[in-house]
KENU-379030 format. One line per field, with one value per residue (C-alpha): x, y, z; residue number from 1. Coordinates in pm, 1 decimal. Last residue first. Example, Ala and Ser with C-alpha at 12.3 -4.5 7.8 and 13.67 -1.06 7.14 Angstrom:
BEGIN
X	1367.0,1230.0
Y	-106.0,-450.0
Z	714.0,780.0
num	2,1
This chain:
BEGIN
X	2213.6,2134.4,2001.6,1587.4,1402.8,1129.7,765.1,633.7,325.6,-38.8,-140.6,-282.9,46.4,238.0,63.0,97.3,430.9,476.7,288.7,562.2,863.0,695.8,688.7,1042.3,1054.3,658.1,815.8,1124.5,899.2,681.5,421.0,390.8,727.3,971.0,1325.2,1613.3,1639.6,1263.2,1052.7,679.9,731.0,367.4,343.8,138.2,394.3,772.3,1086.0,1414.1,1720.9,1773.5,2135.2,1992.9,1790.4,2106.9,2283.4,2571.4,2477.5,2137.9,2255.3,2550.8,2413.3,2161.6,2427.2,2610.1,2959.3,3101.0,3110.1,3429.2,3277.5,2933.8,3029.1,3264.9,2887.5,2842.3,2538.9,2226.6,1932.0,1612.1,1263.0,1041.0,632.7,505.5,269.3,326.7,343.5,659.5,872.3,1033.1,887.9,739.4,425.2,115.2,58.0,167.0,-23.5,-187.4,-69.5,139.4,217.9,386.5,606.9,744.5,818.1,1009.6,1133.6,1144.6,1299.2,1598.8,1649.1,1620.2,1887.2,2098.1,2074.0,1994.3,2187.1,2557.5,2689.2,2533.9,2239.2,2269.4,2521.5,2355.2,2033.5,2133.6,2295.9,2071.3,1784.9,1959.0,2091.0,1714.5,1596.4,1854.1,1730.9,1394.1,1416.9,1128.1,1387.8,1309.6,1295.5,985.7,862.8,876.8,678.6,730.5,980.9,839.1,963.2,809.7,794.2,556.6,634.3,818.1,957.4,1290.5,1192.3,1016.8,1345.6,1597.3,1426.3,1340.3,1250.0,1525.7,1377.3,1180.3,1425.1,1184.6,1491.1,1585.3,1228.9,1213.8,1498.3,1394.0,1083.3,954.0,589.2,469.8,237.2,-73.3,-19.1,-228.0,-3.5,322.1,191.2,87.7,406.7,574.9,325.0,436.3,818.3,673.8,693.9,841.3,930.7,610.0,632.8,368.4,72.8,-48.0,-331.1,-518.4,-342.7,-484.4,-493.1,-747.9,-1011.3,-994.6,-823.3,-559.8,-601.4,-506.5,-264.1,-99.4,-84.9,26.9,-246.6,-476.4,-629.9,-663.2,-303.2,-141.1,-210.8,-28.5,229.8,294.9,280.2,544.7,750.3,736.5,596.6,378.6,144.4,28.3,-245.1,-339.7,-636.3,-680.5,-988.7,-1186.7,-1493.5,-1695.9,-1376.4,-1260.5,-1616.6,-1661.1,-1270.1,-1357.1,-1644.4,-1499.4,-1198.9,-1432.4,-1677.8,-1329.5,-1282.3,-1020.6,-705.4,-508.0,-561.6,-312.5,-437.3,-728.3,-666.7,-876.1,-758.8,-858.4,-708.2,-559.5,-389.3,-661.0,-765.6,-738.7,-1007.4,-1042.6,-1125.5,-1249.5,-1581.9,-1664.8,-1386.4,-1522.2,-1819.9,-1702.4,-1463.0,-1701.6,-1978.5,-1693.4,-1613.0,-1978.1,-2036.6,-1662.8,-1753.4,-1447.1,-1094.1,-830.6,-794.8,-698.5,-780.4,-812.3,-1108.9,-1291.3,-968.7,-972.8,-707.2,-878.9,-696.8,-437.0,-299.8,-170.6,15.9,233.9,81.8,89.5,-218.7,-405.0,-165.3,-277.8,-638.8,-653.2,-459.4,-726.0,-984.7,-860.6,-969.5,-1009.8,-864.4,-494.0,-387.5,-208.0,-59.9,58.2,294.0,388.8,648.8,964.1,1228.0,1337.0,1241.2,911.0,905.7,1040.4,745.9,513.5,646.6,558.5,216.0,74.8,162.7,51.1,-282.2,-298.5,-256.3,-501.2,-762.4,-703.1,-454.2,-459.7,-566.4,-278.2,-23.7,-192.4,-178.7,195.2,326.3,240.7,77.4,202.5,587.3,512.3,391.2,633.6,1001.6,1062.2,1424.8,1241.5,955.3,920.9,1227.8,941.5,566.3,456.4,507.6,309.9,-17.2,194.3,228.6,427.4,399.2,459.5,713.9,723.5,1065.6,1003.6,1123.8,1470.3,1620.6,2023.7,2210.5,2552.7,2351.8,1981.7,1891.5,1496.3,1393.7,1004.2,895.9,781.3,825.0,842.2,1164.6,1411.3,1453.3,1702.8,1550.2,1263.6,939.6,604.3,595.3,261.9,85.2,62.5,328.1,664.3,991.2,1257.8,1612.2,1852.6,2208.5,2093.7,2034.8,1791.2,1641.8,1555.5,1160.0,1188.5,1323.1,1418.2,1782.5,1775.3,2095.2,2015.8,2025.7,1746.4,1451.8,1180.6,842.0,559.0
Y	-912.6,-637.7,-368.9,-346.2,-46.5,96.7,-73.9,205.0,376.5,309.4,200.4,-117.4,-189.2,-97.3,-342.8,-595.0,-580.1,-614.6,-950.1,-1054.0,-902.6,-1083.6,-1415.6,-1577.0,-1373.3,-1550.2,-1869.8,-1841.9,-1729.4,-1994.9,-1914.5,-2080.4,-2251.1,-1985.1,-2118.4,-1941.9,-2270.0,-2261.2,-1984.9,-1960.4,-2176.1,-2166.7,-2009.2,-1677.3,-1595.3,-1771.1,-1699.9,-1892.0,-1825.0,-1435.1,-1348.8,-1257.5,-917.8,-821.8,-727.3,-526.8,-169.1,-223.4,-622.2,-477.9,-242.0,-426.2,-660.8,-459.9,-603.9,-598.1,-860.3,-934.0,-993.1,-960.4,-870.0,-1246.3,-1407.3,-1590.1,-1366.7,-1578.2,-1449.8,-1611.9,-1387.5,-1450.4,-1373.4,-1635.5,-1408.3,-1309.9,-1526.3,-1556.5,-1272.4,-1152.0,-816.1,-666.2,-840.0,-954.7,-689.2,-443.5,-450.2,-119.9,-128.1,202.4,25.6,-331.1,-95.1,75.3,-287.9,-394.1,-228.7,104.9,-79.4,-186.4,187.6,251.3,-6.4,160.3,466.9,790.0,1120.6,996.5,1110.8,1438.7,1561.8,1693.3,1485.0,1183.1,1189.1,975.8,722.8,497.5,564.2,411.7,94.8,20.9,90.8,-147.6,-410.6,-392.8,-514.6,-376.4,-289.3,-27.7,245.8,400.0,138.7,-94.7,29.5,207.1,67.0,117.9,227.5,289.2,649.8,714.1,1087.3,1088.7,1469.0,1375.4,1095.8,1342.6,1557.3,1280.1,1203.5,1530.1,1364.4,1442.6,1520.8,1434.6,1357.5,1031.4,840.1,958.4,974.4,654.6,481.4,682.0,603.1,682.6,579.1,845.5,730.7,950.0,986.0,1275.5,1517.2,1381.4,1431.8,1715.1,1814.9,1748.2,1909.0,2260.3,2188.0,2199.8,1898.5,1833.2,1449.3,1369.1,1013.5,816.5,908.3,637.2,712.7,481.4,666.1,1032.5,1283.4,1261.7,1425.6,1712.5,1955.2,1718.9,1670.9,1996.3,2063.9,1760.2,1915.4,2288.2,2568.4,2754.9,2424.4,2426.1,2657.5,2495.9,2155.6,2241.4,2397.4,2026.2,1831.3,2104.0,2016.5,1647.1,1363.7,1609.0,1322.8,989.6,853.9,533.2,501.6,232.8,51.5,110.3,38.5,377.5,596.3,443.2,515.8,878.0,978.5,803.0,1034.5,1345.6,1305.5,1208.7,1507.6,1736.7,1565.0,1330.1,1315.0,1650.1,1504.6,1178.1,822.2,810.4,479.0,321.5,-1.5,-351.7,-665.0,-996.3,-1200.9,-1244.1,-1606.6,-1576.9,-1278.6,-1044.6,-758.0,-942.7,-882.9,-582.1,-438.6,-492.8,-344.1,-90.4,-8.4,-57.7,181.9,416.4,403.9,414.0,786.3,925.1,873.7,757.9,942.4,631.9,771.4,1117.5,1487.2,1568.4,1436.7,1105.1,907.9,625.2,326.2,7.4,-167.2,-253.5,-468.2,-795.1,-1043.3,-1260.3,-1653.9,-1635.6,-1789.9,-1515.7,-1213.8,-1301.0,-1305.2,-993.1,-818.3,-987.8,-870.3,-501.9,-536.4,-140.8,182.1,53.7,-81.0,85.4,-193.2,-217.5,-488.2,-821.2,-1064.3,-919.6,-1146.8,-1114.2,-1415.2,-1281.7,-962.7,-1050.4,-1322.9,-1033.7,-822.1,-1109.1,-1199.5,-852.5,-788.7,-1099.2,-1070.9,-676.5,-853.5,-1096.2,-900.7,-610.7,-314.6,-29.8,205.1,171.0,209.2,512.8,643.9,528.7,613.8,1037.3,1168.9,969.7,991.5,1395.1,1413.5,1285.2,1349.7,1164.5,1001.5,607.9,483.0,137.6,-16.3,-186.3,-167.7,-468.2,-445.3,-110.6,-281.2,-401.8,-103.0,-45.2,147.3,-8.5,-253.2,-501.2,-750.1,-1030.3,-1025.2,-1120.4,-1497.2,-1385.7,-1739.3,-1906.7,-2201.1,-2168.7,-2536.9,-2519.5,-2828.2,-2975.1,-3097.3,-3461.9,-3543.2,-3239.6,-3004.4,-2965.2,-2595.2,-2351.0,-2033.4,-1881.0,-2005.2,-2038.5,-1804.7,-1818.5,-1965.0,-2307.6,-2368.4,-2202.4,-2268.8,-2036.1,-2160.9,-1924.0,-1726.1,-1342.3,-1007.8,-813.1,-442.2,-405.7,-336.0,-642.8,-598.6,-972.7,-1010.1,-1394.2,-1523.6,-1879.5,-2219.3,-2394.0,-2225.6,-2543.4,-2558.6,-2740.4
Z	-747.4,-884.8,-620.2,-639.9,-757.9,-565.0,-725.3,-917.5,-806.5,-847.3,-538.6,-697.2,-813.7,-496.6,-326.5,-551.2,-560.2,-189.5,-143.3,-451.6,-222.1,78.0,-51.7,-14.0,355.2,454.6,380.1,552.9,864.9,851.7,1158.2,1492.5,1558.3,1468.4,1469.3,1671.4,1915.1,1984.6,1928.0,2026.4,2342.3,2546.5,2877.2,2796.7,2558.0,2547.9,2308.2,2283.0,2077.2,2035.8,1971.4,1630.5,1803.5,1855.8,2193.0,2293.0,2396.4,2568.6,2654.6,2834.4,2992.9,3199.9,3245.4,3472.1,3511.8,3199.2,2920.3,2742.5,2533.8,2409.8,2055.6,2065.8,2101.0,2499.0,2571.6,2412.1,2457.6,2615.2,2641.3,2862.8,2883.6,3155.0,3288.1,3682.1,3934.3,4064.0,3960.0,3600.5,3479.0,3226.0,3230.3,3433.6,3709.0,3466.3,3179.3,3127.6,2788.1,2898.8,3253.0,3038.8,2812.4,3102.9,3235.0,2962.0,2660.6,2864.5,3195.0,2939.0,2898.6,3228.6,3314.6,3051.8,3236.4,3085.8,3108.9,3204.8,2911.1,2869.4,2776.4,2423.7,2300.2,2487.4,2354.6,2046.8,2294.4,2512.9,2297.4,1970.8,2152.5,2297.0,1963.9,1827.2,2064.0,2007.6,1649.4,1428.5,1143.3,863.7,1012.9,830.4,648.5,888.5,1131.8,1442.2,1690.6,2001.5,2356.6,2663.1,2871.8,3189.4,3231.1,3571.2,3522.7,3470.0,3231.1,2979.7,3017.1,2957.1,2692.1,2467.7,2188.3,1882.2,1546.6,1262.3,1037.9,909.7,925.3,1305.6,1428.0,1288.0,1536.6,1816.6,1868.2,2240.4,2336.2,2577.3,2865.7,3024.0,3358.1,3390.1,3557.2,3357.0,3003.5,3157.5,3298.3,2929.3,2740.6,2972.2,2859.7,2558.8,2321.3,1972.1,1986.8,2175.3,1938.1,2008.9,2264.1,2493.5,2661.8,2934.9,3231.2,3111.2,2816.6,2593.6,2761.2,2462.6,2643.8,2717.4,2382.3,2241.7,2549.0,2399.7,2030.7,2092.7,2087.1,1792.3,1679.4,1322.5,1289.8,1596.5,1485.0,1186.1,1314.1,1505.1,1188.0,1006.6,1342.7,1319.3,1590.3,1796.8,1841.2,1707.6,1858.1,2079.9,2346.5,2511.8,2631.4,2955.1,2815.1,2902.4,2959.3,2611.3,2464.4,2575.2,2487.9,2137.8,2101.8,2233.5,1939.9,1699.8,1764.4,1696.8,1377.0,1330.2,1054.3,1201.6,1570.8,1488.5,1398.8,1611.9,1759.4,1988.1,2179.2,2199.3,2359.4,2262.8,2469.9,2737.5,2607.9,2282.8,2305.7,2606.3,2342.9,2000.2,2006.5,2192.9,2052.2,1688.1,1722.3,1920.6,1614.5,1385.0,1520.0,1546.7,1189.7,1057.5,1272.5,1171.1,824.1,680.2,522.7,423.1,25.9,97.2,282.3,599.2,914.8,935.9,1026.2,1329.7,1257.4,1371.9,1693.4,1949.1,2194.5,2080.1,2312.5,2032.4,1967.1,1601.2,1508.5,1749.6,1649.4,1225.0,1336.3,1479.9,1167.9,915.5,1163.4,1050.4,737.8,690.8,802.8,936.5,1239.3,1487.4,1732.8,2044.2,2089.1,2342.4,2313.6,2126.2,2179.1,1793.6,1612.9,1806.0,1613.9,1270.6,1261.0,1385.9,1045.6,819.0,995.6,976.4,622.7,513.9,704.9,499.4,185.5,196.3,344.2,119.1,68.7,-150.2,116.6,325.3,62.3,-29.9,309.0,334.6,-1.0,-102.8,170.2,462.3,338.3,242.1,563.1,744.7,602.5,305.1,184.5,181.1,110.5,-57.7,164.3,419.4,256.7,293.5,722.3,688.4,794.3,1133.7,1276.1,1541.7,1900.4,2269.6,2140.1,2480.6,2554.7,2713.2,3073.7,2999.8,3057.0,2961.7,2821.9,2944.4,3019.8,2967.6,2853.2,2761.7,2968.3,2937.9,3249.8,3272.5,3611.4,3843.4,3813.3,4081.7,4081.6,4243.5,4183.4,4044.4,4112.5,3934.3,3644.5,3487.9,3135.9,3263.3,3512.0,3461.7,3600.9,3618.9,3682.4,3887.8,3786.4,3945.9,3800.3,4073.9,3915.2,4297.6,4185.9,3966.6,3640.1,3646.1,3425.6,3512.4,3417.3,3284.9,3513.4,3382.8,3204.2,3323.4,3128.7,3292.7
num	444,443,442,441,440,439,438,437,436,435,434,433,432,431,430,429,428,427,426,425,424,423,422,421,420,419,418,417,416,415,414,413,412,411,410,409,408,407,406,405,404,403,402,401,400,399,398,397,396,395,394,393,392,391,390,389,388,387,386,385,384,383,382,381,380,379,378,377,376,375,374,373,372,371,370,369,368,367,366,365,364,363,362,361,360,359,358,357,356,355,354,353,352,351,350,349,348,347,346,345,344,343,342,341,340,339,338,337,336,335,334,333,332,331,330,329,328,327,326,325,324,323,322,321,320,319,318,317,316,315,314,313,312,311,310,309,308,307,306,305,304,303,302,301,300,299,298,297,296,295,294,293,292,291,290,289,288,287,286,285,284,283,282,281,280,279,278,277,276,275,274,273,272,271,270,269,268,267,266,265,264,263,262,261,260,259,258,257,256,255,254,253,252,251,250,249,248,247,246,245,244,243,242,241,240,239,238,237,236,235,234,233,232,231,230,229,228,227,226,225,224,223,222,221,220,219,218,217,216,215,214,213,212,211,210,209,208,207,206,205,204,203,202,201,200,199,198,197,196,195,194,193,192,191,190,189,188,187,186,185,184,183,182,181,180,179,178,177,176,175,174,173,172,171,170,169,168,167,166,165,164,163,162,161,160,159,158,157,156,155,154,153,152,151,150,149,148,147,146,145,144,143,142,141,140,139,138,137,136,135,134,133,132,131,130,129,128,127,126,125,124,123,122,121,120,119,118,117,116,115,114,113,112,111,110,109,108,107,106,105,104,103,102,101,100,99,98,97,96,95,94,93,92,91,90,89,88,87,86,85,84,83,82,81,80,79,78,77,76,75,74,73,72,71,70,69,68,67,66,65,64,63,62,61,60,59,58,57,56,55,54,53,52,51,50,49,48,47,46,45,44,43,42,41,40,39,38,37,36,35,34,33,32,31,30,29,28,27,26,25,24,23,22,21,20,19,18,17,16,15,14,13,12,11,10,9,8,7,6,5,4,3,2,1
C-alpha cells in the first residue's frame, strides 16, 4: 500500500470538493480518502503543504515529433508538415522513433502528466508501444493513417489497415489495461474516402478510438472545402466519424453548425492552445464549444510545434487567450482544471477509472508542491490557483495504475538526464537523413 498523507486533495469529484485528507491506495486503486491510519508496512509519500491532483491527461501529442523540438519553427501548418514534420517523420527508424517517444514521455511524467493520446507516426509504431510500457504512463493511441496527398508518409490504404488491426488486436488491453489502441487518420486531406468508411467500420466493430486532426488552420479548412465541397466536421459527420469514440484535435475554425454536431454526437474536441498560437492558426472558439456541452480536453501537441508538453502552461494559456474576446469571466479555472482532468478521462473513454479523485477509481495522482514564493499568497480557490500559478517544476510525486513513477522530482522508470545529453545527437540524425540542415544552435 501507498499512503499520500495529509495533502490538499483537489478531487474533481462531481462537487469539485478541495479538502486536507490522506489518500491511500491499494494495488493500482484508491482505497479511502480521509483520515488514515495506515496498515503495517505502507509506503509514506509526505504530502504536507502539497496539492494531490487527479493526474493530469494530454488528450493530443505526438510523441514521433519529440526529436524534432526547435527544428521547425516560423511556419504556419502546412508549410511546417510539408516541408519538416512529414519529412521528419519519414526519416525516422526504430531507434530513433523509441528515443523520441521516451524523451518527450520523460518530460510528461516529470510533469504530472499521467495518461496521453497519442498520434503516432506511419511506421515503427511498436517502438512507441514499447517505450509507454517501460515507462509506466497510460497510453492511448496508435499508427498514423495516410493513403491519400502527396509526400514521403503516403501508404496503401489496404496494407495500412491490415496493420493497424493487426496491431490493435495485439497490443489493445496490453500492460495490464494501460495501453490501448486508437485509429488515427491523420486529418481528411491525407485519407481516401474508402479509408475514412473503413476505419469508421473497424472502430464501431472494436470499439477503439478514433483520432484526427481537424479544422486546425484556415488554408487546411479551404481545402477540405475544395475536395469535399462542405466544412470539415460536417465532412465526417457525414462520414460516421462523428460520435462518443472521436476525438477531433484542434476545431479551431468551426461553424457554429460544427459546433452542435460536435455536441449532438458527443464526439470530444481536444483543445491546443499553446500550438495553435505558434503555428498562427487561430483562436478555438472555447467558450462557445463549452456553451453548447461539446466534450472539450486539452493537449499539448508535440514538441515541435509548441515546444513544451507541460500541462500546466496549456491550462494557463486556455484560461486567458479567450478572454479578450469573451470576456473575463468566460471560462472558469475549475473548468479549465476539469479539461486536464476529467474531460480528458470521457474523450479516452476513461472515466470510470480516471480524472478524478474518489475511492475506487485508478490510482492516477499527481503531487505538486504549492508552498513556491509564485504560489503566494495563495487565494482561496485552489482550482485557480494551480491554473494561473503552477509549473510543471512544482511537480514532486507522480503515480499510474498504483505504482510511483516519480519520486521527489526524479524519474524512476526511464533516465531522463540521459535521454536530455542524447537527444541533440538522436536529433542530428534525423535531420540528416531528412536531408535538411540541422537549425542552428545559440553559442554557448
Amino acid at each position: 500500500m501507498i499512503l499520500l498523507r495529509d495533502g490538499i486533495v483537489v478531487t474533481m469529484d462531481a462537487a469539485r470538493a478541495v479538502r486536507r485528507a490522506d489518500v491511500l491506495v491499494d494495488g493500482d486503486r484508491i482505497a479511502r480518502i480521509g483520515k488514515v491510519k495506515p496498515p503495517r508496512g505502507t509506503r509514506i509519500v509526505d504530502c504536507e503543504g502539497k496539492g494531490v491532483l487527479p493526474g493530469l491527461i494530454q488528450a493530443h501529442v505526438h510523441l514521433c515529433q519529440t526529436l524534432f523540438r526547435n527544428q521547425a519553427d516560423g511556419l504556419d501548418l502546412m508549410d511546417w508538415l510539408q516541408q519538416r514534420i512529414w519529412p521528419y517523420e519519414a526519416a525516422l527508424d526504430e531507434r530513433s522513433l523509441a528515443f523520441s517517444a521516451r524523451l518527450g514521455i520523460a518530460e510528461l511524467l516529470l510533469g504530472g502528466t499521467t495518461a496521453v493520446l497519442d498520434m503516432a507516426t506511419v511506421r515503427h509504431t511498436e517502438a512507441v508501444l514499447r517505450a509507454a510500457v517501460e515507462s509506466g504512463i497510460r497510453y492511448t493511441g496508435g499508427k498514423c493513417l495516410m493513403d491519400d496527398g502527396e509526400g514521403p508518409l503516403r501508404e496503401p490504404g489496404a496494407a495500412a489497415m491490415a496493420e493497424a488491426e493487426a496491431l490493435g488486436r495485439k497490443w489493445h488491453g496490453a500492460a495490464g489495461g494501460r495501453i490501448r489502441w486508437a485509429l488515427c487518420p491523420r486529418f481528411a486531406l491525407s485519407c481516401t474516402p474508402a479509408m475514412i468508411g473503413d476505419i469508421r467500420d473497424l472502430s464501431a466493430r472494436e470499439g477503439w478510438l478514433v483520432h484526427t486532426h481537424a479544422s486546425e488552420s484556415r488554408r487546411e479548412v479551404d481545402l477540405v472545402r475544395e475536395r469535399t465541397g462542405t466544412e470539415n466536421v460536417v465532412y465526417l459527420d457525414r462520414a460516421g466519424l462523428c460520435g462518443p469514440r472521436t476525438v477531433l484535435a484542434h476545431c479551431v475554425h468551426v461553424t457554429p453548425e460544427e459546433i452542435q454536431i460536435l455536441a449532438r454526437t458527443a464526439t470530444s474536441v481536444a483543445h491546443c492552445p499553446g500550438a495553435n498560437l505558434k503555428l498562427a492558426s487561430g483562436f478555438a472558439p472555447l467558450p462557445r464549444m463549452i456553451g453548447a456541452r461539446v466534450n472539450v480536453a486539452l493537449g499539448a501537441d508535440g514538441a515541435a510545434c509548441n515546444n513544451a508538453l507541460d500541462m500546466f502552461h496549456e491550462m494557463r494559456l486556455a484560461a486567458t487567450m479567450h478572454l479578450p474576446g469573451y470576456g473575463a469571466a468566460a471560462i472558469s479555472p475549475a473548468e479549465v482544471l476539469a479539461m486536464a482532468t476529467l474531460r480528458g478521462a470521457e474523450a479516452l473513454g476513461l472515466s470510470r477509472e480516471i480524472g478524478s479523485i474518489e475511492t475506487g477509481k485508478k490510482a492516477d495522482l499527481t503531487v505538486l508542491d504549492v508552498r513556491a514564493p509564485h504560489f503566494q499568497p495563495a487565494g482561496a480557490d485552489l482550482h485557480a490557483t494551480i491554473v494561473h500559478c503552477a509549473r510543471a517544476s512544482d511537480v514532486t510525486d507522480v503515480l499510474v495504475d498504483g505504482r510511483i513513477v516519480v519520486r521527489n522530482r526524479r524519474l524512476l522508470t526511464l533516465d531522463a538526464d540521459k535521454l536530455a545529453s542524447a537527444a541533440s545527437s538522436e536529433a542530428r540524425r534525423i535531420v540528416t537523413a531528412a536531408g535538411t540542415k540541422l537549425a542552428v544552435q545559440p553559442k554557448a
